[in-house]
C-alpha positions as CSV (number, residue, x, y, z in Angstrom):
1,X,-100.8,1.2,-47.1
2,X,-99.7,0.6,-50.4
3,X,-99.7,-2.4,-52.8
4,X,-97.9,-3.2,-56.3
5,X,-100.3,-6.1,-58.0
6,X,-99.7,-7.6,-60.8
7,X,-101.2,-6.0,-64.0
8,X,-100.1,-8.0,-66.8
9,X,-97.0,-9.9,-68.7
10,X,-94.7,-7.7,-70.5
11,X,-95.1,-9.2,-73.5
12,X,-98.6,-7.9,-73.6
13,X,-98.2,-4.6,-73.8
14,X,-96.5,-3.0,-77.2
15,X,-94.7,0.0,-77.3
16,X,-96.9,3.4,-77.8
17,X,-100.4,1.6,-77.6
18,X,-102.5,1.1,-75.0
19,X,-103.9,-1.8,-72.8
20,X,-106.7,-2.0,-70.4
21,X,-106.6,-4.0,-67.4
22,X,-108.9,-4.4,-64.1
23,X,-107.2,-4.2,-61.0
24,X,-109.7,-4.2,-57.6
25,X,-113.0,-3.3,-60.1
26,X,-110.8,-0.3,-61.8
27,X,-110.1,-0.1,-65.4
28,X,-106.3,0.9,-65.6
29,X,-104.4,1.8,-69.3
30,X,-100.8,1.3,-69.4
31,X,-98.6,2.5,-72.0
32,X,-95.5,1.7,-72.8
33,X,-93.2,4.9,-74.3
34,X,-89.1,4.8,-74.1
35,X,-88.5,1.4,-72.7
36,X,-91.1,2.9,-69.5
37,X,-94.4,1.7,-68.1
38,X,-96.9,4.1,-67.3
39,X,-100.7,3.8,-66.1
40,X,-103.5,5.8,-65.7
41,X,-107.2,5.8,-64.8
42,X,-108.8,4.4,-67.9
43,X,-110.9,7.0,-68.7
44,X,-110.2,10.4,-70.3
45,X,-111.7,13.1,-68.4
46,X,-113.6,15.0,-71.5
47,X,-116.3,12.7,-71.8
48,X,-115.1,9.5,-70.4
49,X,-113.7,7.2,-73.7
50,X,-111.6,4.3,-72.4
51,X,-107.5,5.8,-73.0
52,X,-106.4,2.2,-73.6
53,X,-107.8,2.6,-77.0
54,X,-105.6,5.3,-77.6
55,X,-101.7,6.0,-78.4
56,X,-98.6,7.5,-77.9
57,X,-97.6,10.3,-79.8
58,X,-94.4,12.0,-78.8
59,X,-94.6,12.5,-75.5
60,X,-98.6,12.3,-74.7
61,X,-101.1,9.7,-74.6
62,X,-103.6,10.9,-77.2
63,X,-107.6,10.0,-76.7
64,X,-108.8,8.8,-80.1
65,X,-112.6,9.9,-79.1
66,X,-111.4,13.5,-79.1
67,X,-107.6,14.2,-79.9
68,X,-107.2,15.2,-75.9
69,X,-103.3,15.0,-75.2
70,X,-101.9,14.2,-71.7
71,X,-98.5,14.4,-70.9
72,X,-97.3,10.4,-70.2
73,X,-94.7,11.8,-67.5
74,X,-97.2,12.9,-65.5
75,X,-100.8,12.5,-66.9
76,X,-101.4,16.8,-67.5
77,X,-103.7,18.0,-70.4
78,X,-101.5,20.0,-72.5
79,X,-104.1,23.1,-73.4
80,X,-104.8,22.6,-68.9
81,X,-101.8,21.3,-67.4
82,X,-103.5,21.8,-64.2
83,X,-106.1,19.1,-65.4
84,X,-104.3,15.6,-64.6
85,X,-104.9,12.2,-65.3
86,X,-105.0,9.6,-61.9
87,X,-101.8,8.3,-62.1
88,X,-100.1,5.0,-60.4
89,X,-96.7,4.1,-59.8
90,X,-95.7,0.9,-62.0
91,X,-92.8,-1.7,-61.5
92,X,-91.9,-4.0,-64.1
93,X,-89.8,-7.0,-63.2
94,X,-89.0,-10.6,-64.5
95,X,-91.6,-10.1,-67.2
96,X,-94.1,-9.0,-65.5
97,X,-96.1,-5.5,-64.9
98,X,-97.5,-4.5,-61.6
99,X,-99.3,-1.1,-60.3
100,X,-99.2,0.5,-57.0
101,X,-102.4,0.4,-55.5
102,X,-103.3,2.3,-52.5
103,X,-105.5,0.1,-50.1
């Protein structure tokens, strides 16, 4: 079963930066890039550095730590692509953002 809770407003995530919030004791980043939502598992798989603190560039979510790149359509590492970032279904509605989480 399957549940979309609320992340955050709208207003508080800008465009191609990231944002950390908690949903159920997980840290999730969202991003916003071309008018779309995306979020990930806050944590870049290299050595674990929070990916809210990162950006968009182009088409990836770039790790500050390190420079890793992940493709923001569907979390891949671009030197790996079969490396992947957990990724969750978003909806944003009447100003507000809200994740998929599976129960």
């Amino acid at each position: 079963m399957a549940d979309f809770i609320k992340a955050t407003e709208s207003a508080n995530l800008k465009n191609k930066t990231g944002l950390s919030v908690k949903i159920n004791q997980t840290d999730i980043a969202l991003f916003r890039f071309k008018g779309k939502v995306y979020a990930f598992k806050d944590r870049c798989p290299h050595q674990g550095a929070p990916l809210s603190d990162g950006y968009v560039k182009e088409d990836c979510v770039v790790c500050i730590y390190h420079g890793w790149r992940f493709k923001i359509s569907d979390g891949s590492f671009i030197n790996n692509p079969t490396l992947k970032l957990k990724q969750y279904a978003v909806e944003e509605k009447n100003g507000e953002i809200f994740v998929k989480w599976e129960i």
